[in-house]
One Martini backbone bead per residue (centre of mass of N, CA, C, O) as a GRO file, in nm:
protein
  136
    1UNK     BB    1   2.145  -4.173  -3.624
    2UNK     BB    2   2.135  -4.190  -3.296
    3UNK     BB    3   1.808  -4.230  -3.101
    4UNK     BB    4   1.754  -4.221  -2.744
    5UNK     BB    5   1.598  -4.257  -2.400
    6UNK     BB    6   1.736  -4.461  -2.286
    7UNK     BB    7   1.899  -4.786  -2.147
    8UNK     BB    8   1.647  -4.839  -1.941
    9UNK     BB    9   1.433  -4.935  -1.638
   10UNK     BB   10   1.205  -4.748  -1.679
   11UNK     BB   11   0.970  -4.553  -1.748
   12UNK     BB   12   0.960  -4.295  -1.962
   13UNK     BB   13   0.728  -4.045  -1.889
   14UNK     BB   14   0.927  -3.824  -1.987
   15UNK     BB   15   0.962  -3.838  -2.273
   16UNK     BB   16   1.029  -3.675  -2.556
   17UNK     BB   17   0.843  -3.691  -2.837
   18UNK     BB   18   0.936  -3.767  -3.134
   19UNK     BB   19   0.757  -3.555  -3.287
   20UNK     BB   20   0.930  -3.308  -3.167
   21UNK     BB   21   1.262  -3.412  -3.269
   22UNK     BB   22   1.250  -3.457  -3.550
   23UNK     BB   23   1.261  -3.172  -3.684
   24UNK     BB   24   1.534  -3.136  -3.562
   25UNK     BB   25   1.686  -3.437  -3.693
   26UNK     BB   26   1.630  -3.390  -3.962
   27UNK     BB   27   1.847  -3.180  -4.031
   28UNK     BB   28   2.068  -3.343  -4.049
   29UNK     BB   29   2.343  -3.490  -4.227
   30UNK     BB   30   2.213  -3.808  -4.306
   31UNK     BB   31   2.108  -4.145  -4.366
   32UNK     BB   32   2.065  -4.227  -4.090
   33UNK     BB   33   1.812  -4.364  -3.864
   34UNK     BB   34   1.818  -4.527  -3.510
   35UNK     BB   35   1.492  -4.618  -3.370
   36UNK     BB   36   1.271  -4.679  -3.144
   37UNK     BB   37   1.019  -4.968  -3.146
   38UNK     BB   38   0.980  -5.149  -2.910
   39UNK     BB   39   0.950  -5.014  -2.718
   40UNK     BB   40   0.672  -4.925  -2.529
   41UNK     BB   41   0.665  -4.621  -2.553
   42UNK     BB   42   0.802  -4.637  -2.895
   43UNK     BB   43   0.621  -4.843  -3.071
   44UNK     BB   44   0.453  -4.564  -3.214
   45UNK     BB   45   0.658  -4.311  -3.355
   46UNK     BB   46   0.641  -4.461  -3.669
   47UNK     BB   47   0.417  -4.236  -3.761
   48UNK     BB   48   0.560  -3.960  -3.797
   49UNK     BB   49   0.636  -4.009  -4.103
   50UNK     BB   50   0.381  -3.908  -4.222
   51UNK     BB   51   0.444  -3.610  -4.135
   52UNK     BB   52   0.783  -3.668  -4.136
   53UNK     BB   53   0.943  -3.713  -4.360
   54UNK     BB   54   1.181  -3.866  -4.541
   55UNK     BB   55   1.445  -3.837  -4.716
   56UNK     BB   56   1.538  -3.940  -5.018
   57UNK     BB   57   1.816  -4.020  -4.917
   58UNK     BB   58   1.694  -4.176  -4.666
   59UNK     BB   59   1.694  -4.427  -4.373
   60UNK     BB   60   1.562  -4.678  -4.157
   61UNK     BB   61   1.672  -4.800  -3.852
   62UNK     BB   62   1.494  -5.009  -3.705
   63UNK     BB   63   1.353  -5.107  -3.400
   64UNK     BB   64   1.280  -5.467  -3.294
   65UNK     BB   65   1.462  -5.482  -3.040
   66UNK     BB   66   1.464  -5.553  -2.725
   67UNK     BB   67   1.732  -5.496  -2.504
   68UNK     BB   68   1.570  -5.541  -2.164
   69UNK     BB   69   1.442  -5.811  -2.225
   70UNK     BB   70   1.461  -6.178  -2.234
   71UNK     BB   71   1.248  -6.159  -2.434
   72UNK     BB   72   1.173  -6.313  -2.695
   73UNK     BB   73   1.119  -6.268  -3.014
   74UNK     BB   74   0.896  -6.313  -3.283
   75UNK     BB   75   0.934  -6.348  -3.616
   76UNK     BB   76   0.680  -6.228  -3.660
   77UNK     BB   77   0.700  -5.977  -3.519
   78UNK     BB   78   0.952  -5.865  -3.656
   79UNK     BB   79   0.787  -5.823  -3.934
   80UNK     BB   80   0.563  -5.655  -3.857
   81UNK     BB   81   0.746  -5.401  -3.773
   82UNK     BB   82   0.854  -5.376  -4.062
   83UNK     BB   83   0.608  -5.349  -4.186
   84UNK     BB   84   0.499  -5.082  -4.093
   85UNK     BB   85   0.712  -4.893  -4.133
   86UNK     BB   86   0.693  -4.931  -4.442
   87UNK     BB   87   0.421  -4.816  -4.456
   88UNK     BB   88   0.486  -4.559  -4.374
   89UNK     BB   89   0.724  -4.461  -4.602
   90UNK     BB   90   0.680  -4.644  -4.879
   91UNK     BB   91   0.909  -4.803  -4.876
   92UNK     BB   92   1.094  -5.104  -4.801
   93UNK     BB   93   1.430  -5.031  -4.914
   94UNK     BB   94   1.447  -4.797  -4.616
   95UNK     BB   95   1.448  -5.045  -4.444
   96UNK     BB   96   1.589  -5.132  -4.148
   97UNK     BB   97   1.693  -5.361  -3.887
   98UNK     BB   98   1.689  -5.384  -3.562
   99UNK     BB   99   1.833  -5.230  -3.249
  100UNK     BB  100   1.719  -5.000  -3.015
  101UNK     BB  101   1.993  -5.068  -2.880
  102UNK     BB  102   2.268  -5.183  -2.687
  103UNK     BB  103   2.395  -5.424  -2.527
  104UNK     BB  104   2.519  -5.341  -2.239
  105UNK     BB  105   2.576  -5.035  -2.222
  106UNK     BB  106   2.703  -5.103  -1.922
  107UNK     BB  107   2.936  -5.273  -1.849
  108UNK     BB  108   2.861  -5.541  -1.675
  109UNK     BB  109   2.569  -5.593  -1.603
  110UNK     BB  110   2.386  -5.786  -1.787
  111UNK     BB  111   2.073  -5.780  -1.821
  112UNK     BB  112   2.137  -5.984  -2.080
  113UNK     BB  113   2.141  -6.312  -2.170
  114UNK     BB  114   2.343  -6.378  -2.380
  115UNK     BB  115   2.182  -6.637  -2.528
  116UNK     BB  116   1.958  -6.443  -2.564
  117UNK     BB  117   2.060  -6.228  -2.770
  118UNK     BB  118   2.127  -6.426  -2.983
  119UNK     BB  119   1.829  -6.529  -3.028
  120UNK     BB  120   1.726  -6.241  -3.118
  121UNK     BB  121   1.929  -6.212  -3.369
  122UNK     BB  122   1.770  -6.438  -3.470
  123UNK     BB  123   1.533  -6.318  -3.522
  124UNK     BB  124   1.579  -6.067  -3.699
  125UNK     BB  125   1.692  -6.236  -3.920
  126UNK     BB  126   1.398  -6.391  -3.979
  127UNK     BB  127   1.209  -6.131  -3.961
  128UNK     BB  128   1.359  -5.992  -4.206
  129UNK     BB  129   1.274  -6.263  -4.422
  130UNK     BB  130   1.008  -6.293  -4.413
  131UNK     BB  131   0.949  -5.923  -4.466
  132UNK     BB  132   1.075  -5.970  -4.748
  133UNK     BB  133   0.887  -6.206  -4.847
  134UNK     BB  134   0.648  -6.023  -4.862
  135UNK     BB  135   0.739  -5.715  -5.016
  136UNK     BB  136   0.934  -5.874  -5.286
   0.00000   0.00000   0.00000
């Protein structure tokens, strides 16, 4: 189950924190969420799960690569974010890396130029082999 406070460039000081709706989006019987931790508003959010643990059936999917700006992560950073998430989870074989939202979610806008999305998922398949030699 994907969850996000929409894939806009705005300020999102309004967003209802993670914490508020995390128990009621745990209720669904999903196998895994896939939760936005790179965007600035909500990179701090994956500490949740310490309060809310996943069910032992479930796993996440860690957003570690901002889809609103041409900014690449570098793999160091995207490697930090998931070993983060996954110190909080207690198994690193429940996170699964990810991207925040989708790319160009609004058709035809562009806001992330091709080259650099191709980069940025460059940079995630780097930073989670990184992560995984880390962790295992």
């Amino acid at each position: 189950m994907h969850v996000c406070w929409g894939n806009s460039e705005s300020p999102h000081d309004s967003d209802v924190p993670l914490e508020e709706v995390l128990p009621i989006i745990q209720r669904t019987k999903v196998s895994a969420f896939v939760l936005p931790f790179a965007n600035p508003r909500h990179a701090h959010e994956f500490r949740c799960f310490e309060k809310f643990p996943l069910a032992d059936d479930q796993c996440l999917i860690a957003g570690v690569i901002d889809t609103l700006t041409n900014f690449v992560e570098h793999p160091e950073v995207v490697a930090d974010r998931i070993q983060r998430v996954a110190h909080v989870l207690g198994d690193p074989k429940r996170v699964l890396a990810g991207t925040d939202c989708g790319f160009d979610t609004a058709a035809g806008l562009g806001r992330v130029a091709s080259d650099v999305v191709w980069a940025k998922l460059a940079a995630l398949a780097e930073g989670a082999r990184l992560a995984s030699q880390r962790m295992f």
